[in-house]
N, C-alpha and C positions, 0 to 999 in steps of 0.2 A: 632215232638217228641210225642210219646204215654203217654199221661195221666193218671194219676195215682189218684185215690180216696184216700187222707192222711188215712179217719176216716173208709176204708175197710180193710186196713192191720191190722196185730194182731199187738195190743199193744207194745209185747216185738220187731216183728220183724222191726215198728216204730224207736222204742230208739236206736238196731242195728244198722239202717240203716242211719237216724241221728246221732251218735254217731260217727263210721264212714266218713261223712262227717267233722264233725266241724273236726274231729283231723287229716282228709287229708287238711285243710285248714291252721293248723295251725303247720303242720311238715312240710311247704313249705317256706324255709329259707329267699326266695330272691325278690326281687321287679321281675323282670323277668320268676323266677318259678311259682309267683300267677298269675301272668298276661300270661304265656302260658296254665296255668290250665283253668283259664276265659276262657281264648278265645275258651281251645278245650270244655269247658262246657257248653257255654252259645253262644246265637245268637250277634252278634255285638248291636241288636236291646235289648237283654234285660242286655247289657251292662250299655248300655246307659240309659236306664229307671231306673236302679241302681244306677247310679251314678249321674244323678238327683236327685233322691229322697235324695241321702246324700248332694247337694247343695242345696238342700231343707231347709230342715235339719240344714244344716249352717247358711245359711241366717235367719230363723225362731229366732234360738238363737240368730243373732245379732240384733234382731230386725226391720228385714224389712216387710212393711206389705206382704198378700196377692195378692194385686195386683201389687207392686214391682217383686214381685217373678214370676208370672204368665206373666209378660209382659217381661222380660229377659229369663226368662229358657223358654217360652213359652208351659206349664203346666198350665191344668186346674185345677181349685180352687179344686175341689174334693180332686186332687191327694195333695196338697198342705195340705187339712183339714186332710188328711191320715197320712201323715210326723207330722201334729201339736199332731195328737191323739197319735200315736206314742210314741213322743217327752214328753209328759206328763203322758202318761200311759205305757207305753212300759217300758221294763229290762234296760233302760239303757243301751241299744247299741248304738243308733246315739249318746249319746252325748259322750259314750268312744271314739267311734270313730271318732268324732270334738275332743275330748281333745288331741288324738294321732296327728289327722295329725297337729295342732298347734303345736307338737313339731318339725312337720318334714315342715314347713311350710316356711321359708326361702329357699329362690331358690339354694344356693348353697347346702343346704341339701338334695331337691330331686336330683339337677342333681348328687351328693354323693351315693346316694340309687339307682339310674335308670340306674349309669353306674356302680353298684357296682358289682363286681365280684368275686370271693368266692376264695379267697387265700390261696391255703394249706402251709400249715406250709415249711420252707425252699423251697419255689418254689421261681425262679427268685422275682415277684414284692413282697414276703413276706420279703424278705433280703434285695434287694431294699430299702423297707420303714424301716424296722429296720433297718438297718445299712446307713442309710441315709447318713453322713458322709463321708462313704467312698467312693472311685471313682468307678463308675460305672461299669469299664472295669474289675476293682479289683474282684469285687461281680460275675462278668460274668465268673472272671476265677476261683474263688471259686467253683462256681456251676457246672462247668465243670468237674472240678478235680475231686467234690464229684461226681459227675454222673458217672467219668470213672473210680470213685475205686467201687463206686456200682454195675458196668456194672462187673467188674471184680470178685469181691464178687459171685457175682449170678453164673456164670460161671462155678468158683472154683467147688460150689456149686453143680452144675450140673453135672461136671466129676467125680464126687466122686459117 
């Protein structure tokens, strides 16, 4: 990938171009939409180097030393003193980001989010789950019937 000098671009077209970024990062709804975005942005190698550094990060808060950290993630102290300086001097992102995944931190919460899939309103599993109750086949012939007065609708629609 061709490198780019941050501190040769113009100021404003910097904050664009940043700007930009963070709010294609955070209009991407789904555990699966960031993670196809990763993937087509980033080498599998600086996935990973990423996502160390937020186990880094982790561990650092829970108070494991340096060499605990270095000998599991197998990460040199360097990159380790980088996450610590970070960690104490930095905006306060690794640790928003340790307070987040604590909340999704229970196993049936991520496999909840990693197979989660974007429900539109009256589709099959959205009636499904609301109308839980009722019998399955009921729901099935619901959304039939709706689909064949809409198919109809549209139609009407169109001869006119």
């Amino acid at each position: 990938m061709a490198k780019c000098d941050y501190y040769k671009l113009d100021p404003e077209e910097r904050k664009k171009l940043l700007y930009r970024f963070y709010t294609a990062v955070t209009a991407l709804t789904s555990y699966d939409e960031v993670e196809n975005f990763f993937k087509d942005l980033f080498t599998v190698q600086e996935i990973t180097m990423f996502s160390r550094r937020l186990k880094i990060a982790e561990l650092l808060e829970t108070g494991k030393t340096y060499d605990y950290i270095a000998d599991n993630l197998r990460v040199g102290k360097d990159t380790i003193a980088g996450v610590q300086k970070w960690l104490e001097y930095g905006r306060e992102g690794y640790k928003k980001a340790i307070e987040k995944l604590k909340d999704v931190d229970n196993v049936s919460e991520r496999k909840k989010i990693k197979n989660q899939k974007q429900k539109e309103a009256f589709s099959f599993e959205w009636l499904k789950k609301r109308y839980s109750a009722i019998d399955s086949d009921d729901v099935k012939d619901l959304v039939f019937n709706i689909k064949k007065n809409i198919s109809k609708q549209k139609r009407k629609k169109s001869l006119r």
